[in-house]
N, C-alpha and C positions, 0 to 999 in steps of 0.2 A: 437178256434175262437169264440168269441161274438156274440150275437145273432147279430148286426150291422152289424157282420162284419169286424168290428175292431181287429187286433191283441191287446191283452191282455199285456199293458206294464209293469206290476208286476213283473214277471219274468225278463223280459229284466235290467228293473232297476236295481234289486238284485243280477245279473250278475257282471253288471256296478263296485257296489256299493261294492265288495268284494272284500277283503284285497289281496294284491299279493303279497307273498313270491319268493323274487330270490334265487335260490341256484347253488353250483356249484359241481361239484365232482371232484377229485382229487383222486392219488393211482402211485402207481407203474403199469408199462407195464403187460397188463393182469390180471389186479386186479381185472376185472369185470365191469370197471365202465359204460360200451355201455350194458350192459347184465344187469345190474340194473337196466337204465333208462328204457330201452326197457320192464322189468319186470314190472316196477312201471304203465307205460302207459297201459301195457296190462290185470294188474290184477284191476286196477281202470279202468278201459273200456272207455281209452283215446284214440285209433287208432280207423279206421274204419274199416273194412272186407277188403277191395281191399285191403290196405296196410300191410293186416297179410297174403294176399295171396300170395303179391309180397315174402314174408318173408319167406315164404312156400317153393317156388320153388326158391327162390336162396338156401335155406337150403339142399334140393334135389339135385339141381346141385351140389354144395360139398358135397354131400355122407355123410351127418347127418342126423342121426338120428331121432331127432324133429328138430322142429322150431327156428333157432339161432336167440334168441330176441336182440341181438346186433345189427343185420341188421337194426335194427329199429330205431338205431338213427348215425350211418355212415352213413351219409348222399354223403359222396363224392362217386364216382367210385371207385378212387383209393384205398380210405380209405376200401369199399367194396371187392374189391382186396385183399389187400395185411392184407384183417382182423385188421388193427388199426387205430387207431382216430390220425389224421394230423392236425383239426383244430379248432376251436371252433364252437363248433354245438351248437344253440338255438335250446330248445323243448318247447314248450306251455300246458301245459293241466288243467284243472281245477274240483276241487269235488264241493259236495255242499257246504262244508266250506271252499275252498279258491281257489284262481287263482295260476298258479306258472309258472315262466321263470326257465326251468333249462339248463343250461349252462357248456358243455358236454368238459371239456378241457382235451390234451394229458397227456398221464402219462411220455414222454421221456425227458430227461433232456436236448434237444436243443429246446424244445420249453418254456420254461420257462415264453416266455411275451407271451404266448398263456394263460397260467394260470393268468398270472398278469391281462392279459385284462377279461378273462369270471369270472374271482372274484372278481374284481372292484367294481363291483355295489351290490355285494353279502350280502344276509342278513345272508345267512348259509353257509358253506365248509361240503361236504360228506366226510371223510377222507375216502378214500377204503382200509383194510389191510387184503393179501390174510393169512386166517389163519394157512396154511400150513409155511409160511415162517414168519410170526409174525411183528417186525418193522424194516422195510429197509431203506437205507439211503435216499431211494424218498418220504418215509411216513414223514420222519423229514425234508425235503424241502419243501416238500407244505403246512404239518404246520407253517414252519416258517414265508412262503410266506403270510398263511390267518392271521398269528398273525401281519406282517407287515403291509398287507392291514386293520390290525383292522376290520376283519370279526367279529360281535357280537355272534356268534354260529357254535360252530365247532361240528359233529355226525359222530362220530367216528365208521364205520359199519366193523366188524369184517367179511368177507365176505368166500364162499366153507367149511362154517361149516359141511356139508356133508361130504366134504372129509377127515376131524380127525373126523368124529363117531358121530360128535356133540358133542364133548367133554366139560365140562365146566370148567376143569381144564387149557386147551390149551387157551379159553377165557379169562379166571381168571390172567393168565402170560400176554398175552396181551395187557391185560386193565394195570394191574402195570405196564408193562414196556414203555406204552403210557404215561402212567402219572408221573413216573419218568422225561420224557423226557419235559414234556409240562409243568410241573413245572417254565421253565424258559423264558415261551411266555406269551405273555399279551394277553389272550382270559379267558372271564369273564367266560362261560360255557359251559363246554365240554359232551358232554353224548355218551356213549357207546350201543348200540348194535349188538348182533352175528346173522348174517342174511345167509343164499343162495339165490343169486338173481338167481341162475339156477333153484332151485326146488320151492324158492319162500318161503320161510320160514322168517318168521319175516317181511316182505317187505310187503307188503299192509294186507294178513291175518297173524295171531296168527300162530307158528309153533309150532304141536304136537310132534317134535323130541328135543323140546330142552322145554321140561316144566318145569326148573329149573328157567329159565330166568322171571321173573316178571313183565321187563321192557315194554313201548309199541313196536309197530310195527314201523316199517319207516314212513311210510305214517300217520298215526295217530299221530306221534312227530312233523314231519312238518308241519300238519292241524294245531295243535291247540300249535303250539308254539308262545310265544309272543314277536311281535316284532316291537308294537307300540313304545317302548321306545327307539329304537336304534336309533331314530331321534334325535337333537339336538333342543330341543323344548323349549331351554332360550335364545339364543343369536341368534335375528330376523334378519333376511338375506334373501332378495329378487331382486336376480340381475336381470333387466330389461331387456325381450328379443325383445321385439318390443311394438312400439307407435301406438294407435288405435284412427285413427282420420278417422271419417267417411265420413265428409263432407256431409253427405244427410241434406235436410229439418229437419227430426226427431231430427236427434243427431247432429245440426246442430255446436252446443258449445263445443259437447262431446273430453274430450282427457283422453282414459285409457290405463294403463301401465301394459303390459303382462307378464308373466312370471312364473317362477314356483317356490315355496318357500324354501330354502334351508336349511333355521332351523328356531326354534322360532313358537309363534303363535301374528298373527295379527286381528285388530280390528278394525272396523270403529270408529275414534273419538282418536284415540291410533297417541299422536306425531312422527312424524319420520322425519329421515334428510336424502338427497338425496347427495349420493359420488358418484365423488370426491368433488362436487361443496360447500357442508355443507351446502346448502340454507335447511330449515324448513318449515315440512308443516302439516295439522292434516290428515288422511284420510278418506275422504268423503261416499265412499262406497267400498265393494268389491265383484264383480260378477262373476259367473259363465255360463256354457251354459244354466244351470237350472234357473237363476235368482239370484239373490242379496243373499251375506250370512253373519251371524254375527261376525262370527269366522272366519282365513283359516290357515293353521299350514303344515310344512312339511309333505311331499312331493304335498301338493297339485299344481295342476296349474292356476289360476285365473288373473283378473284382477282387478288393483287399482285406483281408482279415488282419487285425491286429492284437497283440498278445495281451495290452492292456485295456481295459473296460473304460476307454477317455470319451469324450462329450465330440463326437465329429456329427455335421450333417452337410447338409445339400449348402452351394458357397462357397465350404472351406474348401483348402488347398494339403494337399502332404507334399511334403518337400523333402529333401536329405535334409539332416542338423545341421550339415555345416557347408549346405550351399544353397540360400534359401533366397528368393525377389524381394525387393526393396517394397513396402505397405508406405503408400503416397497419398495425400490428399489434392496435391494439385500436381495434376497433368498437363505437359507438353506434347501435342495431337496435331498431329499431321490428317485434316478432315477432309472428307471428299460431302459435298452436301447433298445427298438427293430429293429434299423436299422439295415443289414449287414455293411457297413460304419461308425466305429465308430466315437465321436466327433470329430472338427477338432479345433484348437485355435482358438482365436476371428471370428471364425464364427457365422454371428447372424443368431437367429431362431426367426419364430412367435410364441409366446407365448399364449397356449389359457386358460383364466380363466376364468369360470363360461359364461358366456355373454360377457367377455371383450377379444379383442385382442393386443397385442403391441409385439414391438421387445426385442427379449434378446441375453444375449450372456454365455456362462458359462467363466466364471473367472478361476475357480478352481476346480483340482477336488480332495476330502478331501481323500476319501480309496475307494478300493470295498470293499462289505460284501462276506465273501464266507456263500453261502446259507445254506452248510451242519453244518456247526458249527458257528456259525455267527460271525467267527473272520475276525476282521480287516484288512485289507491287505492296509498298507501307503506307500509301497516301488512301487507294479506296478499298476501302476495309469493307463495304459492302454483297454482303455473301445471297450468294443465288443458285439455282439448281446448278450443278456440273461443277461447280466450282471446287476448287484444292485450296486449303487454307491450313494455315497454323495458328492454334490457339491455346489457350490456356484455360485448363475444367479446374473446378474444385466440388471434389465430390464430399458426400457426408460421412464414407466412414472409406479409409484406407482401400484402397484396389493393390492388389498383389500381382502388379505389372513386371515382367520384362520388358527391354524395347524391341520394338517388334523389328529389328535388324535379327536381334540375337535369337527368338522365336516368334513365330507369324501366332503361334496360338496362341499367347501368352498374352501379346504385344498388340493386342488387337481389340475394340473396342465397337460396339453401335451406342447410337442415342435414339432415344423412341420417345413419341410426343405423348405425355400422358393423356391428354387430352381426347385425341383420335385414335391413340395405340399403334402410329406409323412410322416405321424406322425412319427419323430424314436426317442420318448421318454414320458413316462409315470411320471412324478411324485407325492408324497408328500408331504409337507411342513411339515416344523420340526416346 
């Protein structure tokens, strides 16, 4: 505290102002991946006391030995119960160098849009591979899963290196026969390492059982890995989420346009044109809570004033004039289906992109992928929960798509069942 009396806003800012890495973990059943996260929180001294107490005495009540740091992030009863992850668990914690969302999804192969949704937004995939058993056919689905969702950084953690001796030979097979395998997925950088998240080796300190390895720690790859670029910071895209008209005396004239930026960097003075409508305008300022800024670039969230007095709301898109997405009616979708009720013919759905909504209907449905091997299947067209499919939408007025290769925010789609008002599809544009 300040001599004033004032809390000291330095700190707070610095908090604010630090980059946040999302990641998710992925693995086969029992791979470790609740016993990593749980590891990672408590060797960075992310939990508080009460909640390594509760860990304590559930650990007691079943008859272990120490502290089962899984507890720490099954969150559900049941999942506490029955010792496995049922659903997607958000965990929060932050060091001095970064914030992080991590995003705790099942290893079982009927939850599949459990993975699709906690790796969506994902900057990193954890591969989990328990090193006793090497790579199982759930190691090469959820790779395949993060090469489809175009995750920019896969860490591949070689996991129960205790239990082969810490061997580097048994590592060494691993790593090649991962990388045999990953040769034919589209993920720009994969890195390996051999960790125990039970004894804690490699995961946030250095482990003295395996000093062969030269590579960093877990926690020290994620700090300082880079992932300012994974943004899509040439092709400017800022879909409108709401209009700021104040009405007071002050801002009596004021109209800014909210939202949050979804690739590209923008500049006050920088032409833009507002879809679907193509009216032209220059932009006048762009602000934040903090005041006026010169620059704003994905993912930030701000607002835009513009010089001329044109017709924008909530939907539309500003875009540069002369780098602007293509307005489609019929979409090529690469769909993960999560309902139990699979599609039904010309049933329409609401269609949600970016800020905008309208009706769609699927036309056509092209193959499913099977996950494991990612061949084509054109014969049964029968779509089910879990299922990866390409099809064909035609929606009722234009969607102002990227492909979601070239931007995840852009390129990215759900469907929701008017009916019940229930997402039961995920997609990306081809």
């Amino acid at each position: 505290m300040s001599k004033t009396g004032e809390q000291p806003t330095a700190k707070a800012n610095s908090y604010l102002d630090m980059e946040l890495l999302r990641f998710t973990t992925a693995g086969s059943v029992d791979d470790g991946k609740s016993t990593l996260i749980g590891r990672l929180l408590f060797d960075s001294k992310s939990i508080f006391e009460d909640q390594m107490e509760q860990v304590r005495q559930s650990s007691e009540r079943k008859g272990l030995e120490g502290a089962d740091l899984a507890l720490l992030t099954d969150g559900l009863k049941d999942e506490r119960e029955q010792g496995i992850t049922i659903d997607v668990a958000y965990r929060y914690f932050a060091t001095p160098k970064r914030k992080f969302i991590i995003a705790d999804t099942p290893g079982h192969i009927q939850y599949t849009r459990n993975m699709v949704t906690g790796a969506s937004t994902a900057n990193v995939a954890l591969i989990l591979i328990d090193a006793r058993n090497g790579v199982v056919d759930q190691t090469c689905r959820h790779s395949i899963i993060a090469s489809l969702l175009q995750i920019p950084h896969l860490v591949v953690c070689v996991n129960k290196m205790d239990l082969v001796d810490y061997s580097q030979e048994v590592y060494d097979n691993i790593v090649e026969s991962f990388e045999n395998f990953a040769s034919k997925l589209e993920v720009k950088d994969v890195r390996f390492i051999p960790i125990s998240a039970l004894k804690g080796d490699n995961v946030v300190n250095r482990s003295e059982n395996m000093s062969w390895f030269e590579g960093s720690t877990l926690l020290y790859t994620l700090e300082h890995m880079h992932i300012g670029s994974d943004h899509n910071h040439i092709d400017c895209r800022f879909p409108v989420q709401t209009v700021i008209r104040p009405k007071s005396d002050k801002y009596h004239d004021y109209r800014g346009y909210a939202g949050r930026i979804a690739g590209g960097i923008f500049k006050p003075g920088d032409e833009v044109t507002v879809l679907p409508s193509g009216f032209s305008s220059k932009i006048k300022s762009i602000e934040t809570f903090d005041g006026p800024i010169e620059e704003a670039y994905a993912p930030m969230s701000v607002t835009i004033t513009l010089e001329d007095d044109v017709d924008v709301s909530r939907g539309d898109m500003l875009v540069r004039t002369n780098n602007q997405p293509e307005a489609k009616q019929d979409l090529e979708v690469m769909l993960c289906w999560l309902n139990q009720k699979g599609p039904m013919p010309r049933t329409k759905y609401t269609l949600r992109h970016t800020t905008a909504d309208m009706k769609a209907m699927i036309k056509e449905v092209r193959y499913k992928l099977d996950i494991n091997t990612l061949h084509r299947n054109e014969e049964d067209k029968n779509v089910g929960m879990n299922d990866i499919c390409r099809v064909q939408l035609r929606t009722t007025k234009p969607v102002l798509a990227d492909s979601y290769r070239k931007n995840r925010q852009t390129g990215s789609i759900i469907l929701v069942d008017d009916a019940t008002n229930e997402t039961v599809a995920a997609g990306m544009i081809i």
